[in-house]
N, C-alpha and C positions, 0 to 999 in steps of 0.2 A: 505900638508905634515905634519904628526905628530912627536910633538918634547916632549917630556917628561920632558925636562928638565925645574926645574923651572924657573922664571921667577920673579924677584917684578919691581911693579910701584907705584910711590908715588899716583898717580889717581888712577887704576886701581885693585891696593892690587898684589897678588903673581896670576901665572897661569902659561899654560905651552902651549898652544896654544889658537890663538884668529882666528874667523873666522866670516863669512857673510855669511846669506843663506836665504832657507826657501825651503818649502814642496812642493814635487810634487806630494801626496794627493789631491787630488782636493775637494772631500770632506770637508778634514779637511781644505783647503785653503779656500771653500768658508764658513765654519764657525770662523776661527781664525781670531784674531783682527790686526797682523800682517802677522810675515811670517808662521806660523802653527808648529814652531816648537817644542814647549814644550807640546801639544798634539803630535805629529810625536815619539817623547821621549817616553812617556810613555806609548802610545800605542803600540810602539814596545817591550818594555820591557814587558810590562802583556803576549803580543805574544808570544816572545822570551822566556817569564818564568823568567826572571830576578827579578822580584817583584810578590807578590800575589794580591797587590794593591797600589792604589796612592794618595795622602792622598790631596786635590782640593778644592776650593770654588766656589760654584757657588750662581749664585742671588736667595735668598730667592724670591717664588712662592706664598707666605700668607702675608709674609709681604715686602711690598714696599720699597725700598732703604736699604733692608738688604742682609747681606750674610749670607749663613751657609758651614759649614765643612762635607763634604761627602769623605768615600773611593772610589770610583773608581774600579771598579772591570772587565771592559772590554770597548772596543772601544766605544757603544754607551754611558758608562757615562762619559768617559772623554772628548765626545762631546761635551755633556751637559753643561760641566764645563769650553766649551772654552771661549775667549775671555776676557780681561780686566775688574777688578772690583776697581774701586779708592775710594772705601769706608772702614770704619774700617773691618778685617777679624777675629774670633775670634778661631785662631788656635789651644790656648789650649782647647775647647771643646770637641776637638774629641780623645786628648792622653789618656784619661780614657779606651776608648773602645780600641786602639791601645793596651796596655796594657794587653786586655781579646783578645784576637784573636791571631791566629796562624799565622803564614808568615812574608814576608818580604816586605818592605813598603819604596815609595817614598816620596818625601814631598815636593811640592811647594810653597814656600815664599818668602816671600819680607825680604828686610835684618833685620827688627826686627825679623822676627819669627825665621830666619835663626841662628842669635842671641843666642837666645832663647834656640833654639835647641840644638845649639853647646853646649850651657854651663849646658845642663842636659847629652846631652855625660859626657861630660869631667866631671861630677861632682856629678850628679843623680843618680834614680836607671838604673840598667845595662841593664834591656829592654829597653830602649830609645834608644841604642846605638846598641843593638845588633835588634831591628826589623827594627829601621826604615835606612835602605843599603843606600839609595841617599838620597842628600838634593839639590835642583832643586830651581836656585836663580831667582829671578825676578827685572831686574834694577827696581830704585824707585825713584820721586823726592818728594814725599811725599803722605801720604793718604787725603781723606779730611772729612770732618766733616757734621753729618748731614741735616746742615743747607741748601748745596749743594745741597741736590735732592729737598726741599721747593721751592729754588730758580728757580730751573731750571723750577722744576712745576707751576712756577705762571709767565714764560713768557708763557707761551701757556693757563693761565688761568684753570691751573686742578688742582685737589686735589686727596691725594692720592688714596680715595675712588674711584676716577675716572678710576685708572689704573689698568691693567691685565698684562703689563710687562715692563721692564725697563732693556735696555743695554745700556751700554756706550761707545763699541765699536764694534758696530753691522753691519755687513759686505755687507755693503747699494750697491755699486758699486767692480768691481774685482780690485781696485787701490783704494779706500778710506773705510772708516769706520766712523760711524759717530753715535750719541747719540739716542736710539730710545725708544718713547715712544708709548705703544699699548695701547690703554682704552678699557674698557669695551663694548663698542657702537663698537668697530671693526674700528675706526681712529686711525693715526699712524701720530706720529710728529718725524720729524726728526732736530736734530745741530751736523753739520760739527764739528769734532773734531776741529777746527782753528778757530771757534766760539766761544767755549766754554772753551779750553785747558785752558785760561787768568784765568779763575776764578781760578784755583788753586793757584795764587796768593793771592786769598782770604780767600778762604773757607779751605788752608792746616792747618790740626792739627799743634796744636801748638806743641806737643812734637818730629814734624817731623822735625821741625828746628834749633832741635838741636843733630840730625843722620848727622853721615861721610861716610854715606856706600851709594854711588847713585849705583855701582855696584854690588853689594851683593857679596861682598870679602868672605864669611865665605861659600859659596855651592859651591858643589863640580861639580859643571859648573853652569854658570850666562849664562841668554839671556834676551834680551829688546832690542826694535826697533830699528832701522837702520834708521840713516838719511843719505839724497845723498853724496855723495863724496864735498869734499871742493873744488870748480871750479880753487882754485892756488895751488891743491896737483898735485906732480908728477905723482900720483896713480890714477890720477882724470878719471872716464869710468860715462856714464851713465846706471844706473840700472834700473831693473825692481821696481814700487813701495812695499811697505810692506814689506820689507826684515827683518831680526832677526840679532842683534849680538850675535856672539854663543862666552863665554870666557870657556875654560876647563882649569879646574885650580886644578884638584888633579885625582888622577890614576882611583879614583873610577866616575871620574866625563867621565877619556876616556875611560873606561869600556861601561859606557851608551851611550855616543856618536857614539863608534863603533857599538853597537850594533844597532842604529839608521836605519830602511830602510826609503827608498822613500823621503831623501831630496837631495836640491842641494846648495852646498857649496863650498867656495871658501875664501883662506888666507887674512888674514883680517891686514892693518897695524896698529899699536899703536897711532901712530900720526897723523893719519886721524879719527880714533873714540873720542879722546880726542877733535880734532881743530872743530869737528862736533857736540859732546856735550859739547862746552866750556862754556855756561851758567852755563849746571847742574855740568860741574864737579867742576867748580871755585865757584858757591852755596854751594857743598856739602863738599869740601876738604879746602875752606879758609872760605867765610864767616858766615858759621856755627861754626867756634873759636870767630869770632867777636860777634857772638849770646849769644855761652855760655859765655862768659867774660860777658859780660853786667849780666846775668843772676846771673854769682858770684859777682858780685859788688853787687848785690841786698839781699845776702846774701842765694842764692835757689840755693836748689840741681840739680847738671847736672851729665850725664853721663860719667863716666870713663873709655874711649876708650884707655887707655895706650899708645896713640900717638902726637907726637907734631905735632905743623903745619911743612907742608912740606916745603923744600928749594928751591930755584928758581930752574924753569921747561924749558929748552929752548926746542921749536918747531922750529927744523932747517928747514921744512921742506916749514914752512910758514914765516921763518924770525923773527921771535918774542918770546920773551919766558914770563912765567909767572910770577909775584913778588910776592908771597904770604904775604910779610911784610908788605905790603901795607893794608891788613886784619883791623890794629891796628890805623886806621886814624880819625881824628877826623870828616869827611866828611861820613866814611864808619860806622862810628857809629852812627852816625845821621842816615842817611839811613836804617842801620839794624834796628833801633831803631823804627824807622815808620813802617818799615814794622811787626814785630814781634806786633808793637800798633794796627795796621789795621784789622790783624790777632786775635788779641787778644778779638778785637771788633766784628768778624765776629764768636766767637763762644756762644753768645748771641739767644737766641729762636729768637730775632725782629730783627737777624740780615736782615733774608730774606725778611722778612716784606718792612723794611726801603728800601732796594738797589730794590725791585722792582718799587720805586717810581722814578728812575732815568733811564731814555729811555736809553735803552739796547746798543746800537751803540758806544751813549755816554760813558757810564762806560766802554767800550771796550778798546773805543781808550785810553781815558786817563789812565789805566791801562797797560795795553800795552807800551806805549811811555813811561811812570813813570818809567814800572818795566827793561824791556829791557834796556834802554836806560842808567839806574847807575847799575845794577849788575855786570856787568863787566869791570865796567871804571876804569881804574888808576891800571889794575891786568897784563898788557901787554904792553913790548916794544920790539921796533924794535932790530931785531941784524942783523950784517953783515956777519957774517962768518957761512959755516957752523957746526954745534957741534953737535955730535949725543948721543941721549940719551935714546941709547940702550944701 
């Protein structure tokens, strides 16, 4: 059921409906990294006439572990351009030619470019604003840097020269996706996304850690993957895997939504997406203040989001609510502090060098148990009553 009316969340940013889905394209299912829905989007709109084109990344074909910026002018390129790229994206490249071209233009981003975007609307010349119609958000917990595709490259022993293609979320089974590497010689290496997700912990750009947007608050509808239902929600159902969170979060965002054919969707609650990405949103909405404080003590520029840290969050739903003050501990800065160090060390040329001398299994776990295990400690307590926070 669609509701117009806004909506703000201290996680989530403003919207007006939230929902779950994904594509009954089969096509576009068996090439999207999740639920196909932001292909589904804009292949309807080129259809429909709603846009002339859609402004997309896909993996650079000459150079390995790169992307480039293509429009999109019909079903088979925005194919092309499905599935996850977690490498830097260089979106001001293409607003030159946006500029020389006629029509009307989508734009898919991650909340920098999204960013980005907004404030040459609101600020820029007035092409910017008046070609490019939708801004098409993509959740984010950071990009990573290219020490990551070295890395990856040198457990399987290859070098770039050796490869002919590289996805990262390439659509191996019709329930999972997973890392693929094609060489030259016509071999194919594959890592489980659940293998490999951990490194982000390592290899994320350093200026990703200190973004508040895991949502992409500023486009005029947000999607990013779906994890299962919290097994102690009231809402709790089991789903199909690969699903999308769809957020419509401005009129021109349920413009495109409505005009959306061939998916399947369903009302989505607030307090099951947050208790399902409670890592990333308590990463991205508290101790990302813990990051940039450190960062102004050292006397270096950070960015000016115009927002304070948020106020406690109760989840009635799970009994507990958020503390966000807890951000400012001398525990949680020790912690921020390693990890932003670790990070800091992983954007060195030898970083990849070094970490492939440490058996693979090993660096897994101990990363994993390190990082899981304090992210979210000491951000949550029990409550007894219910309080809703809607």
């Amino acid at each position: 059921m669609e509701n117009k009316k806004a909506k703000k969340d201290s996680f989530i940013g403003g919207y007006q409906n939230l929902y779950f889905g994904r594509t009954i394209d089969q096509q576009i299912r068996n090439k999207a990294s999740g639920g196909g829905i932001v292909s589904t989007m804009l292949i309807s709109a080129l259809e429909n006439r709603l846009i002339d084109g859609a402004i997309v990344a896909r993996m650079d074909e000459e150079k390995i572990g790169r992307t480039r910026i293509v429009v999109a002018e019909n079903r088979d390129d925005v194919l092309k351009a499905a599935q996850s790229k977690y490498i830097p994206v260089p979106i001001n490249m293409i607003l030159k030619e946006i500029k020389s071209r006629k029509g009307e233009f989508a734009l898919v981003g991650l909340p920098c470019h999204i960013h980005a975007i907004r404030k040459l609307q609101a600020d820029g010349p007035t092409w910017c604003a008046d070609k490019i119609k939708f801004l098409v958000g993509l959740f984010c917990g950071s990009s990573l840097n290219s020490n990551f595709v070295d890395y990856i490259l040198s457990i399987f022993n290859l070098k770039k020269t050796d490869v002919k293609e590289l996805h990262f979320r390439y659509r191996r089974h019709p329930t999972t996706s997973s890392l693929l590497i094609a060489t030259k010689d016509g071999k194919r290496f594959f890592l489980d996304r659940a293998d490999y997700s951990w490194l982000f912990y390592l290899f994320a750009k350093e200026a990703c850690q200190y973004c508040i947007d895991h949502t992409n608050e500023f486009a005029d509808i947000s999607v990013g993957d779906m994890r299962p239902f919290p097994t102690d929600s009231p809402n709790y159902r089991v789903i199909e895997p690969l699903q999308s969170v769809i957020i419509v979060r401005t009129e021109k965002g349920g413009e495109l939504f409505r005009n959306t054919d061939n998916i399947d969707f369903s009302n989505y609650d607030i307090q099951d997406l947050i208790a399902s990405k409670l890592t990333n949103m308590i990463d991205k909405k508290i101790c990302s203040y813990t990051r940039m404080h450190l960062r102004r003590r050292r006397e270096l520029p950070i960015p000016e989001f115009n927002q304070n840290l948020m106020g406690d969050y109760p989840l009635s739903y799970f009994k507990f609510k958020i503390c966000p003050s807890k951000a400012f501990t001398a525990s949680r800065y020790f912690y921020e502090l390693s990890c932003l160090t670790i990070i800091n060390l992983m954007q060195s040329k030898n970083a990849a060098k070094l970490l492939s001398k440490i058996p693979f299994q090993l660096l897994k776990t101990v990363v994993r148990r390190g990082y899981l295990r304090f992210k979210t400690r000491g951000f949550y307590y029990k409550i007894n009553k219910f309080i809703s926070i809607l």
